[in-house]
ChimeraX commands (.cxc) that place a marker at each C-alpha (Angstrom):
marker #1 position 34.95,-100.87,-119.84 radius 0.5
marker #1 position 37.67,-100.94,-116.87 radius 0.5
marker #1 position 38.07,-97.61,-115.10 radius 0.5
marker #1 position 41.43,-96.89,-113.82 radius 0.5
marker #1 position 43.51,-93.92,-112.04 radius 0.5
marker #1 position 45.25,-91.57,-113.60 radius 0.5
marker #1 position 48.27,-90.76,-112.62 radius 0.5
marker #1 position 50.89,-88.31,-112.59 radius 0.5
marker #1 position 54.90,-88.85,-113.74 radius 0.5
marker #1 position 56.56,-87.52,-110.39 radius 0.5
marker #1 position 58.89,-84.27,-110.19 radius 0.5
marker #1 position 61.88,-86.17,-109.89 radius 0.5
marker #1 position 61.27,-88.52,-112.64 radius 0.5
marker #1 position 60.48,-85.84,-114.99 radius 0.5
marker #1 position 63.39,-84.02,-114.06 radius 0.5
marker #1 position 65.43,-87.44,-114.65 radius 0.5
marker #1 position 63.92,-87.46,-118.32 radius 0.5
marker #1 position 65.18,-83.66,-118.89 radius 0.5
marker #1 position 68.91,-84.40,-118.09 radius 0.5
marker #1 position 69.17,-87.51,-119.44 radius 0.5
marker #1 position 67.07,-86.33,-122.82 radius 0.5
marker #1 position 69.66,-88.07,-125.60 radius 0.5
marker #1 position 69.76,-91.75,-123.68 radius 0.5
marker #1 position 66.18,-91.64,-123.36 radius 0.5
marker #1 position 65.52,-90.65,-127.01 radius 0.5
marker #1 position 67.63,-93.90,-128.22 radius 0.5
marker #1 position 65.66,-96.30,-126.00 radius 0.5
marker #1 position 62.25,-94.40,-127.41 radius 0.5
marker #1 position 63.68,-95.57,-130.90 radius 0.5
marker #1 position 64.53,-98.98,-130.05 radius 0.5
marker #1 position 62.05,-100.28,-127.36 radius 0.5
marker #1 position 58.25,-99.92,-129.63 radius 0.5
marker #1 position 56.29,-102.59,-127.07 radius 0.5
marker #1 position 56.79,-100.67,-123.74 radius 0.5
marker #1 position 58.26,-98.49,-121.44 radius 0.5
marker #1 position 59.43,-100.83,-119.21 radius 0.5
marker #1 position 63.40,-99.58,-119.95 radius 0.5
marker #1 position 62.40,-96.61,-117.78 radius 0.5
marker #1 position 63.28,-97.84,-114.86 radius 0.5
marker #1 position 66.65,-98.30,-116.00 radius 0.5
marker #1 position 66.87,-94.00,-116.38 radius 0.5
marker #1 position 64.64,-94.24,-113.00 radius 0.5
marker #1 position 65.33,-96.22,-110.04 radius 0.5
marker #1 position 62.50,-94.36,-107.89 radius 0.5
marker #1 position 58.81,-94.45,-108.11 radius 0.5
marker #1 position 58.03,-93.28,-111.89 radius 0.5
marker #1 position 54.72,-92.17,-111.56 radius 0.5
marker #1 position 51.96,-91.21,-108.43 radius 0.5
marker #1 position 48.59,-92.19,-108.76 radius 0.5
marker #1 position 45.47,-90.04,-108.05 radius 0.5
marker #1 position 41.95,-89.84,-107.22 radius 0.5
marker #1 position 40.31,-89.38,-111.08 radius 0.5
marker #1 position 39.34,-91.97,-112.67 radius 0.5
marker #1 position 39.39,-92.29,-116.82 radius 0.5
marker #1 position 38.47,-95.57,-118.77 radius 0.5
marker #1 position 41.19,-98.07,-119.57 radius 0.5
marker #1 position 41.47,-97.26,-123.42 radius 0.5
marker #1 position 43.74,-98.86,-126.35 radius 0.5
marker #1 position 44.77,-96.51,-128.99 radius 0.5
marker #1 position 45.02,-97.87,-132.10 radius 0.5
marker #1 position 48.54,-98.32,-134.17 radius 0.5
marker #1 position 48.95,-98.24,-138.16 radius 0.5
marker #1 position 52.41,-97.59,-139.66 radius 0.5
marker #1 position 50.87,-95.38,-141.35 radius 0.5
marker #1 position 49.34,-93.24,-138.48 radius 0.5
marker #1 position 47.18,-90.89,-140.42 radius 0.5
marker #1 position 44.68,-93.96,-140.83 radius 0.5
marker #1 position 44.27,-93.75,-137.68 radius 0.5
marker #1 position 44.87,-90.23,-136.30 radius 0.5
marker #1 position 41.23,-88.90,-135.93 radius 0.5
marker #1 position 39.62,-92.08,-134.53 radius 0.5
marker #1 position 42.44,-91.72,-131.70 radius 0.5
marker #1 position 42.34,-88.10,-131.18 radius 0.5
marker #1 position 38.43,-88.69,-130.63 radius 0.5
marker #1 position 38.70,-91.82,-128.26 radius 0.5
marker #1 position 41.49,-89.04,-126.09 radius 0.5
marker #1 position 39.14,-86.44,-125.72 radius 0.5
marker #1 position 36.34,-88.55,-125.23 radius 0.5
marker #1 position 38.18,-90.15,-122.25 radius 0.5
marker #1 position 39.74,-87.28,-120.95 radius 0.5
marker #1 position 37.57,-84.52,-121.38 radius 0.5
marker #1 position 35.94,-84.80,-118.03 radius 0.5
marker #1 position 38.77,-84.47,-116.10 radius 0.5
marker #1 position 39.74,-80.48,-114.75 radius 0.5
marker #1 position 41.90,-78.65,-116.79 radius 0.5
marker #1 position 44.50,-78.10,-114.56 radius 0.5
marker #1 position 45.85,-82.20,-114.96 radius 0.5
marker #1 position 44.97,-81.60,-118.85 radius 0.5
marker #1 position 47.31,-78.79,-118.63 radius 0.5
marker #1 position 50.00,-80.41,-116.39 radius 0.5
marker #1 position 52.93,-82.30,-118.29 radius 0.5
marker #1 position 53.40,-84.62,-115.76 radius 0.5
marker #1 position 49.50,-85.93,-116.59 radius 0.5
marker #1 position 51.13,-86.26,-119.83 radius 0.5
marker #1 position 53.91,-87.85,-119.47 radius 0.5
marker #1 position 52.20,-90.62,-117.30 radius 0.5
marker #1 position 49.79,-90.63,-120.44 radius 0.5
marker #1 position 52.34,-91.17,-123.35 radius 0.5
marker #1 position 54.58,-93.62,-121.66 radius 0.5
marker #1 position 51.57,-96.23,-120.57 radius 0.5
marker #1 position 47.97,-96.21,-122.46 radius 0.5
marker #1 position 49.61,-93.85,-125.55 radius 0.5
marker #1 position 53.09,-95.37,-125.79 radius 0.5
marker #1 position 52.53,-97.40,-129.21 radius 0.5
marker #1 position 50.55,-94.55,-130.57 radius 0.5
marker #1 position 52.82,-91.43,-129.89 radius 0.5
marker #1 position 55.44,-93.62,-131.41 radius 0.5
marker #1 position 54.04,-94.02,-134.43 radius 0.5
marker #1 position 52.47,-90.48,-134.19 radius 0.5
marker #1 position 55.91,-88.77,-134.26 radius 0.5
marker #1 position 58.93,-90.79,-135.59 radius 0.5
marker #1 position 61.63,-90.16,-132.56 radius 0.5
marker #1 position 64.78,-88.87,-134.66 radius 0.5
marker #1 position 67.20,-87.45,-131.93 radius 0.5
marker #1 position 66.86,-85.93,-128.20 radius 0.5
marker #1 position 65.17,-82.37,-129.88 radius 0.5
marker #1 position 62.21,-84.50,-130.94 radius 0.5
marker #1 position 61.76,-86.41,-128.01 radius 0.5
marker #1 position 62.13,-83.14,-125.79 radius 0.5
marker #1 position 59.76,-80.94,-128.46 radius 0.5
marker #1 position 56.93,-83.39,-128.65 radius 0.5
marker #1 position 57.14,-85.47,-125.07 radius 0.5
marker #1 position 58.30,-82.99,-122.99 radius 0.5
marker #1 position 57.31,-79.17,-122.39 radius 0.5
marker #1 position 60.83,-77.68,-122.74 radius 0.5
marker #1 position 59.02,-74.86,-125.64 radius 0.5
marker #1 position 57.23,-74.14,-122.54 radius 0.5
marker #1 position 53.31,-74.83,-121.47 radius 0.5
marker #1 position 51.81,-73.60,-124.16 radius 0.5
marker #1 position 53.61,-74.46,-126.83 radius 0.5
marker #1 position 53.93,-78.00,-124.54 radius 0.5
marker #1 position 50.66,-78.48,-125.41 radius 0.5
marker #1 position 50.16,-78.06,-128.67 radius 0.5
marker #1 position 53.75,-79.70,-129.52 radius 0.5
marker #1 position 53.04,-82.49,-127.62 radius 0.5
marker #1 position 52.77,-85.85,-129.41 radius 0.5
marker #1 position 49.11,-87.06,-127.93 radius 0.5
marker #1 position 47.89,-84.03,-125.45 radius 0.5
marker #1 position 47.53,-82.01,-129.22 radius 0.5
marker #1 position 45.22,-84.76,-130.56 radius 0.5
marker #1 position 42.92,-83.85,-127.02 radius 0.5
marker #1 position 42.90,-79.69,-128.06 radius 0.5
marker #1 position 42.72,-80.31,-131.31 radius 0.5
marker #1 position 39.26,-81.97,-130.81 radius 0.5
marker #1 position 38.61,-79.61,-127.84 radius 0.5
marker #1 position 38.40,-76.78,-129.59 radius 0.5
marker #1 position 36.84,-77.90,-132.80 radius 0.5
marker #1 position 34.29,-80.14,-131.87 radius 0.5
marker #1 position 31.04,-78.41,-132.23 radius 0.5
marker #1 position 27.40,-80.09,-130.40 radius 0.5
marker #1 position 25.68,-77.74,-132.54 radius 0.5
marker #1 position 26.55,-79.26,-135.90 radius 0.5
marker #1 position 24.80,-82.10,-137.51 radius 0.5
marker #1 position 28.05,-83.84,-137.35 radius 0.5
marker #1 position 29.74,-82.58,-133.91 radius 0.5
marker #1 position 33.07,-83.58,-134.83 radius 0.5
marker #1 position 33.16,-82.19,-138.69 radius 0.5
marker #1 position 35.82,-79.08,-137.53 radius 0.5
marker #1 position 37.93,-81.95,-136.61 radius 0.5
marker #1 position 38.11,-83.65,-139.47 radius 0.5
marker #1 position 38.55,-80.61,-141.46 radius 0.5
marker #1 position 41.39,-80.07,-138.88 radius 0.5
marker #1 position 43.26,-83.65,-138.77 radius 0.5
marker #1 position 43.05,-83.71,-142.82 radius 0.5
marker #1 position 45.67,-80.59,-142.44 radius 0.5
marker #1 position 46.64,-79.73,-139.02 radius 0.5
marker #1 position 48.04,-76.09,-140.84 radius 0.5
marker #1 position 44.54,-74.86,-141.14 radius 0.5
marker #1 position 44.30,-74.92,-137.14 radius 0.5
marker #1 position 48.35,-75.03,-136.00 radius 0.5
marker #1 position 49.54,-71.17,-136.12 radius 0.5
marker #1 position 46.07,-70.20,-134.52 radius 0.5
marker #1 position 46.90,-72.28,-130.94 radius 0.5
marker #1 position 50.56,-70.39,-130.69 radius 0.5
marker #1 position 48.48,-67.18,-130.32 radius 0.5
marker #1 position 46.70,-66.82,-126.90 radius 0.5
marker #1 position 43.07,-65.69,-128.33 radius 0.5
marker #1 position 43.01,-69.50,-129.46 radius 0.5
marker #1 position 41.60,-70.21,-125.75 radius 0.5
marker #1 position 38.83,-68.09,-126.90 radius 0.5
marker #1 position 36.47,-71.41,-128.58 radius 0.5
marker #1 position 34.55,-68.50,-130.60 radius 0.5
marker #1 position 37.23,-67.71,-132.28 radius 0.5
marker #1 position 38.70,-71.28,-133.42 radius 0.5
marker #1 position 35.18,-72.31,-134.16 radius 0.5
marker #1 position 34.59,-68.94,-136.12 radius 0.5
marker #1 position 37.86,-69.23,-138.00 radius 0.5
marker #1 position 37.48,-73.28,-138.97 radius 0.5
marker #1 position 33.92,-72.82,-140.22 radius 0.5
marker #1 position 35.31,-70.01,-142.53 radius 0.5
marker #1 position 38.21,-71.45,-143.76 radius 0.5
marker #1 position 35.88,-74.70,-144.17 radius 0.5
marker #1 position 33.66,-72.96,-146.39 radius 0.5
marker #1 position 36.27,-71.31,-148.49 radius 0.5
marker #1 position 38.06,-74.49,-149.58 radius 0.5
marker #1 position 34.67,-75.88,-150.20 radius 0.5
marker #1 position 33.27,-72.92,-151.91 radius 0.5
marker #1 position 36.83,-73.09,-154.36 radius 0.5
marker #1 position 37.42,-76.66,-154.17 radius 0.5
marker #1 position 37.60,-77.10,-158.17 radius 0.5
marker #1 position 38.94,-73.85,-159.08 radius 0.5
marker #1 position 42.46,-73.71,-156.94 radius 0.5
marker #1 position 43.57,-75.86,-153.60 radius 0.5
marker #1 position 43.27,-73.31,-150.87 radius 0.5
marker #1 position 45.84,-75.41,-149.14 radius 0.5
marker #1 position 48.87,-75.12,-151.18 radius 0.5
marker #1 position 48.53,-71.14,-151.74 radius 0.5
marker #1 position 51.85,-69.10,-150.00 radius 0.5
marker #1 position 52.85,-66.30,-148.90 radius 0.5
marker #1 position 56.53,-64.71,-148.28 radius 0.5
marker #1 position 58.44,-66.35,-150.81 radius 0.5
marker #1 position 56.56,-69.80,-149.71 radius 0.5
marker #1 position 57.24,-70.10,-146.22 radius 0.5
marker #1 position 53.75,-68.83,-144.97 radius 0.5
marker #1 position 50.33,-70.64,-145.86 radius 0.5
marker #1 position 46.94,-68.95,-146.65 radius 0.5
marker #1 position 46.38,-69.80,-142.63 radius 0.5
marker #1 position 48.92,-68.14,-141.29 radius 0.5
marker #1 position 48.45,-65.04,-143.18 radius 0.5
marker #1 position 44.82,-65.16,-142.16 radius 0.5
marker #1 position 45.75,-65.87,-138.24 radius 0.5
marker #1 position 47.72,-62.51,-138.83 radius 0.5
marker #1 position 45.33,-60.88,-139.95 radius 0.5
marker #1 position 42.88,-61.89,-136.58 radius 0.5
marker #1 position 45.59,-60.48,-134.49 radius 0.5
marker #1 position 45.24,-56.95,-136.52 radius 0.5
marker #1 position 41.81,-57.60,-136.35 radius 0.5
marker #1 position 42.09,-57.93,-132.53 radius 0.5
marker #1 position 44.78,-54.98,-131.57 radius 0.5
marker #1 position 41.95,-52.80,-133.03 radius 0.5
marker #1 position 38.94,-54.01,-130.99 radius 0.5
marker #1 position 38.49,-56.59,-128.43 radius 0.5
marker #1 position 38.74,-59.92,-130.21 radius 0.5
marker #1 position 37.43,-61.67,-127.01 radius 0.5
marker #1 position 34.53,-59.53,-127.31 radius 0.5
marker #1 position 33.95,-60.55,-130.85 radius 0.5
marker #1 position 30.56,-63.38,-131.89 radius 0.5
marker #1 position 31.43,-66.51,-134.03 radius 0.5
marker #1 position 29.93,-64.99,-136.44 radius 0.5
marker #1 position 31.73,-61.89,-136.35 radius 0.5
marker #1 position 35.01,-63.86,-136.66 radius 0.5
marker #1 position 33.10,-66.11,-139.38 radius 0.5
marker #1 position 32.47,-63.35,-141.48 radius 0.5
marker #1 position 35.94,-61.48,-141.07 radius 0.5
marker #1 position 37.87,-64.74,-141.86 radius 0.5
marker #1 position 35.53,-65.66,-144.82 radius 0.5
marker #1 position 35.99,-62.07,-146.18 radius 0.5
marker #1 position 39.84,-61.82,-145.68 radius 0.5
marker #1 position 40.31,-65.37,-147.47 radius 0.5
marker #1 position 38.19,-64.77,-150.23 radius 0.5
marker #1 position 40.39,-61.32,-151.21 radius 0.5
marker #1 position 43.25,-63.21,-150.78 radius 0.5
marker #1 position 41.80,-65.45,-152.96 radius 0.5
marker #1 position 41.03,-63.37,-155.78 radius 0.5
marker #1 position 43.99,-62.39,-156.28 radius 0.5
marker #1 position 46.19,-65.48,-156.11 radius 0.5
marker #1 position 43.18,-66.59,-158.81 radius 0.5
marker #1 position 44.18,-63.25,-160.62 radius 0.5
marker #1 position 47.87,-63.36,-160.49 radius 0.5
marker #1 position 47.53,-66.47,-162.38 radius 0.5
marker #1 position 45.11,-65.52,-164.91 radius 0.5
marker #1 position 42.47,-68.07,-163.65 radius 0.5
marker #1 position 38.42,-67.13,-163.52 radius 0.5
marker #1 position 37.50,-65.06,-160.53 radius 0.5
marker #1 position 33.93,-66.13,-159.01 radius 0.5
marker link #1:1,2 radius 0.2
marker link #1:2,3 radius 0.2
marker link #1:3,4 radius 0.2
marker link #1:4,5 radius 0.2
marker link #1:5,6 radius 0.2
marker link #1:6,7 radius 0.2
marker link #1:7,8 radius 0.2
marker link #1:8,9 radius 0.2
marker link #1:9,10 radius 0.2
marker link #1:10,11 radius 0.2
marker link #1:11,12 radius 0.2
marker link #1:12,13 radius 0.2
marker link #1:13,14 radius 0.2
marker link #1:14,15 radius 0.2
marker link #1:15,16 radius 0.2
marker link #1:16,17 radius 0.2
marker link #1:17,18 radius 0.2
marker link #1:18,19 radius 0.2
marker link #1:19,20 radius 0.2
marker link #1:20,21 radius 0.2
marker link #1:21,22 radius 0.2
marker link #1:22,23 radius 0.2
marker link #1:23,24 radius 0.2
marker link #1:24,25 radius 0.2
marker link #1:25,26 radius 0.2
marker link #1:26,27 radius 0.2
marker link #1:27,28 radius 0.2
marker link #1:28,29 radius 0.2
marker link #1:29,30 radius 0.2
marker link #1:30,31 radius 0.2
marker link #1:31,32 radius 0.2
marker link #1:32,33 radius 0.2
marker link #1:33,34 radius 0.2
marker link #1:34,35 radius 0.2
marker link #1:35,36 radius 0.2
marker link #1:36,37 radius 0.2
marker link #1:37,38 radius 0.2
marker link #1:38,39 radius 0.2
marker link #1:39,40 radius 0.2
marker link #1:40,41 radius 0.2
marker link #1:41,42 radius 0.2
marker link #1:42,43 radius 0.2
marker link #1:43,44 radius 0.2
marker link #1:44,45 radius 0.2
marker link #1:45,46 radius 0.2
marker link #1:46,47 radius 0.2
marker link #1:47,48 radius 0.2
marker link #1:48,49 radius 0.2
marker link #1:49,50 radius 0.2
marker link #1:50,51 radius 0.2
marker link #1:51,52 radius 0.2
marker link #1:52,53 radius 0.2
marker link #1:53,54 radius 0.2
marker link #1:54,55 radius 0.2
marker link #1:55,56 radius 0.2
marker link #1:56,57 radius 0.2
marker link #1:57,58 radius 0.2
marker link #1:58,59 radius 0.2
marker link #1:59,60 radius 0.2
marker link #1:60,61 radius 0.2
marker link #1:61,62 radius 0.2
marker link #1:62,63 radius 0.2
marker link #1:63,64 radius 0.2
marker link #1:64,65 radius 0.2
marker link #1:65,66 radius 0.2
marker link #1:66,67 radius 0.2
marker link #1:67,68 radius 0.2
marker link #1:68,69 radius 0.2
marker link #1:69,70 radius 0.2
marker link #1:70,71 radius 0.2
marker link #1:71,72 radius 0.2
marker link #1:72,73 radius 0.2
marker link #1:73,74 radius 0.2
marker link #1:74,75 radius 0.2
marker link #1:75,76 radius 0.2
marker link #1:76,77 radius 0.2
marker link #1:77,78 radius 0.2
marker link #1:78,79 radius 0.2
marker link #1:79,80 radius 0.2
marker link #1:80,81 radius 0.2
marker link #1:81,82 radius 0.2
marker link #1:82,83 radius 0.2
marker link #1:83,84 radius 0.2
marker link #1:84,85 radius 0.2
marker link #1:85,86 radius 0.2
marker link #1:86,87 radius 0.2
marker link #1:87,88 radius 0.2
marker link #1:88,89 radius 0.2
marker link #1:89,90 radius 0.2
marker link #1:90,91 radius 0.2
marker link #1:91,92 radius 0.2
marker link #1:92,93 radius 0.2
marker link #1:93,94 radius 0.2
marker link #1:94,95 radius 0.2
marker link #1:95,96 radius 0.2
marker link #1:96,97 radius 0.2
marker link #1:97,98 radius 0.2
marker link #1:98,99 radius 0.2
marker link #1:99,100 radius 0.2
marker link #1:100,101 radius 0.2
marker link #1:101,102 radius 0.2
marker link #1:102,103 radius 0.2
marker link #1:103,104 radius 0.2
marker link #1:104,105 radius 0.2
marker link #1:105,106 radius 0.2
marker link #1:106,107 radius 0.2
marker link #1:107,108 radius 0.2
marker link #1:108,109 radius 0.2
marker link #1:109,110 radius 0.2
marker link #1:110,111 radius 0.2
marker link #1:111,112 radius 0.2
marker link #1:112,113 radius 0.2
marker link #1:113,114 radius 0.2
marker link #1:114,115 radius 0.2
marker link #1:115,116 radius 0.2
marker link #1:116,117 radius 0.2
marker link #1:117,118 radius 0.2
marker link #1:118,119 radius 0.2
marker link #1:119,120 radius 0.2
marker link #1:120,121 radius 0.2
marker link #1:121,122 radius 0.2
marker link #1:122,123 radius 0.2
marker link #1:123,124 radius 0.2
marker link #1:124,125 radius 0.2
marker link #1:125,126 radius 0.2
marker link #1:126,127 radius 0.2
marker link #1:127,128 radius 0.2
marker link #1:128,129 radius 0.2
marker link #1:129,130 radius 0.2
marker link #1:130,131 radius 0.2
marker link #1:131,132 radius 0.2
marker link #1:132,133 radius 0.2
marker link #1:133,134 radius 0.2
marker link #1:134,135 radius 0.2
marker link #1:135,136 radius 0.2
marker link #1:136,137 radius 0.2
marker link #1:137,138 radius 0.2
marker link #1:138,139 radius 0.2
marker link #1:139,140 radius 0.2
marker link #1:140,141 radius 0.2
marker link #1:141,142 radius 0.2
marker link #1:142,143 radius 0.2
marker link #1:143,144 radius 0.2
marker link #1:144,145 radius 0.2
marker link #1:145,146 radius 0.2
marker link #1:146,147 radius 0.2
marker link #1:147,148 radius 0.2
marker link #1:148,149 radius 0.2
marker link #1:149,150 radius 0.2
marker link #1:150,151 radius 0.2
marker link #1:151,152 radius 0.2
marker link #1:152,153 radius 0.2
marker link #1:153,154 radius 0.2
marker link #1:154,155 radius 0.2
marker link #1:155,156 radius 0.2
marker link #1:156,157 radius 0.2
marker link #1:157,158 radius 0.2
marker link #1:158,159 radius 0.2
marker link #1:159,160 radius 0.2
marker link #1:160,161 radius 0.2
marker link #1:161,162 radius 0.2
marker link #1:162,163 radius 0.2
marker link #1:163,164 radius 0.2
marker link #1:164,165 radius 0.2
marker link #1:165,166 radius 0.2
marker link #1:166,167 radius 0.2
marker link #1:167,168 radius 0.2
marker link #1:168,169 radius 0.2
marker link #1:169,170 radius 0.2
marker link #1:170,171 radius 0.2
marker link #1:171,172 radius 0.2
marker link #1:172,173 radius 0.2
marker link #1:173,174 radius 0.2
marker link #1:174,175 radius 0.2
marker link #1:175,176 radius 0.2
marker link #1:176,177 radius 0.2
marker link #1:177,178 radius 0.2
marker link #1:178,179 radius 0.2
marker link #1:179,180 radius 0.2
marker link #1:180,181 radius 0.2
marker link #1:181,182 radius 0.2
marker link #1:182,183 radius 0.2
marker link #1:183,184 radius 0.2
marker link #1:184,185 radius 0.2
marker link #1:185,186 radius 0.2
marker link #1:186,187 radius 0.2
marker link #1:187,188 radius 0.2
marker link #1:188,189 radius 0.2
marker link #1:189,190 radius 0.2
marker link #1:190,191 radius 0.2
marker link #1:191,192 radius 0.2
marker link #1:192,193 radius 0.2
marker link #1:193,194 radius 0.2
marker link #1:194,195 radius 0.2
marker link #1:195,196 radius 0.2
marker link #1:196,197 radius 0.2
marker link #1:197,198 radius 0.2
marker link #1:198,199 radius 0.2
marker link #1:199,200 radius 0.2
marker link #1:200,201 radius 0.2
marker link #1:201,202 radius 0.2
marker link #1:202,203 radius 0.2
marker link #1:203,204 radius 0.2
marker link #1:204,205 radius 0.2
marker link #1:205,206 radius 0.2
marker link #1:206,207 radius 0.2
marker link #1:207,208 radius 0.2
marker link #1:208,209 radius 0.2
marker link #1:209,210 radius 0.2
marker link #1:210,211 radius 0.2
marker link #1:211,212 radius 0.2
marker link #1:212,213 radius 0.2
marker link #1:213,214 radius 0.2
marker link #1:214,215 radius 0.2
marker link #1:215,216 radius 0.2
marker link #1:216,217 radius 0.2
marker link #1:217,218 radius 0.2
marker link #1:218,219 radius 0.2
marker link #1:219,220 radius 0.2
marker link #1:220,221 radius 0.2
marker link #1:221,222 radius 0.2
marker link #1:222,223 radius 0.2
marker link #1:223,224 radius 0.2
marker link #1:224,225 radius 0.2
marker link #1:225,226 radius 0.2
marker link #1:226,227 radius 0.2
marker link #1:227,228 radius 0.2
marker link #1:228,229 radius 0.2
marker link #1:229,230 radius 0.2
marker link #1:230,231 radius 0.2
marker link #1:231,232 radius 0.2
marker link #1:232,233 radius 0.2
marker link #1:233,234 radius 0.2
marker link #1:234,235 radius 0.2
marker link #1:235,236 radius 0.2
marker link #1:236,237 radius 0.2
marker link #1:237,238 radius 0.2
marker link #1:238,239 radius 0.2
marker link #1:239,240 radius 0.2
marker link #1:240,241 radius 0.2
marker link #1:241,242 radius 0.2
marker link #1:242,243 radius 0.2
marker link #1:243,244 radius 0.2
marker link #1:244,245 radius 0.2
marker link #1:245,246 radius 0.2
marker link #1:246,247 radius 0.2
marker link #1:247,248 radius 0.2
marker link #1:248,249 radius 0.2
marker link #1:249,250 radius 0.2
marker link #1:250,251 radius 0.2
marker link #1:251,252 radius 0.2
marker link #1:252,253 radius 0.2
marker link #1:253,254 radius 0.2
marker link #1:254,255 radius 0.2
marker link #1:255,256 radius 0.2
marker link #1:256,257 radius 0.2
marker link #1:257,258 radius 0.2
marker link #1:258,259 radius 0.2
marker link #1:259,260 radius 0.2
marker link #1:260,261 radius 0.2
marker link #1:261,262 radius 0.2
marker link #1:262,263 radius 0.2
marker link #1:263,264 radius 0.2
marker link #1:264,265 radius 0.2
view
């Protein structure tokens, strides 16, 4: 496989995309091949190349991405995850990233609507963090980052579990103890379990809180954060995290399972 440089977008490129957000949001849903019509927002030198080198990788494309959304999330990580964090971290790596090797991809990944989506899911304007995680392709790399697991039969069953309904692993990456692997490993294996465990008796998935607007997994990342302003979350084993998780769903559980009459196991 060809190894090539990565590259960074440059300051004042990036800072072209930010004020001129709308115009390049309408090329974004008119040109699907390339990004060639950049230099027509750019005159100057779009990108700067540096010393790492990644492979030369093609994403796949399906119209309907979710056919294709975990073998691509795999194939990023597994090209990127050797580089330092700071470049994973740095939207300018992305930017470089989306607009050559992921164009096609982050296209079909997230349908560009207006500027806000373009600006949301290309750019960091939420700010890093949320940058990261909104980001169209640099949240398929953390998603797999912080599930993938050597010590499983399968390495990279957490990130199935994951891509099958991003919800189960979204509101725990706003929070900051999500840097903490532990506790995202901890948390997937128990929530894992749980649908398994009640898999023919109620979908775990589809079970809300306040007046429908909060899933099962955002009550439970809630409830870590309780969990962690009374002792030192960072502190805490998988398996302490396992077994609070897998304790907190299965009350919740029981009584969504008794509020509608069903059999409690």
């Amino acid at each position: 496989m060809n190894r090539i440089n990565i590259s960074f977008m440059t300051d004042d490129a990036l800072e072209t995309l930010y004020r001129n957000s709308e115009k390049v949001a309408e090329y974004l849903m008119k040109e699907k091949e390339n990004s060639n019509w950049l230099k027509l927002i750019y005159k100057g030198n779009l990108y700067e190349e540096k010393k790492y080198k990644i492979n030369d990788i093609k994403l796949l494309t399906d119209e309907n991405y979710e056919n294709v959304d975990f073998q691509n999330s795999i194939m990023i990580y597994e090209t990127l995850k050797e580089l330092p964090r700071y470049i994973i971290t740095d939207e300018r790596f992305w930017c470089w990233f989306n607009f050559t090797i992921g164009y096609k991809a982050a296209l079909q990944a997230m349908k560009i609507k207006s500027k806000t989506t373009f600006e949301d899911h290309w750019l960091f304007k939420q700010g890093k963090r949320r940058g990261l995680f909104f980001n169209v392709l640099a949240r398929c790399y953390f998603r797999v980052d912080l599930s993938v697991d050597e010590s499983l039969e399968d390495k990279y069953s957490l990130t199935k579990f994951v891509i099958e309904n991003p919800e189960r692993f979204r509101t725990l990456t706003w929070r900051a103890n999500s840097n903490e692997k532990t506790i995202v490993l901890g948390t997937l294996k128990a929530e894992k379990d749980i649908v398994e465990k009640y898999k023919d008796i109620i979908d775990v998935d589809k079970i809300k809180y306040n007046d429908g607007k909060a899933t099962i997994y955002s009550e439970i990342t809630k409830q870590l954060s309780l969990y962690g302003s009374v002792r030192l979350i960072d502190a805490a084993s998988e398996k302490d995290i396992y077994e609070f998780v897998y304790k907190k769903m299965e009350e919740m559980i029981q009584k969504e399972l008794e509020a509608h009459g069903k059999k409690q196991i």
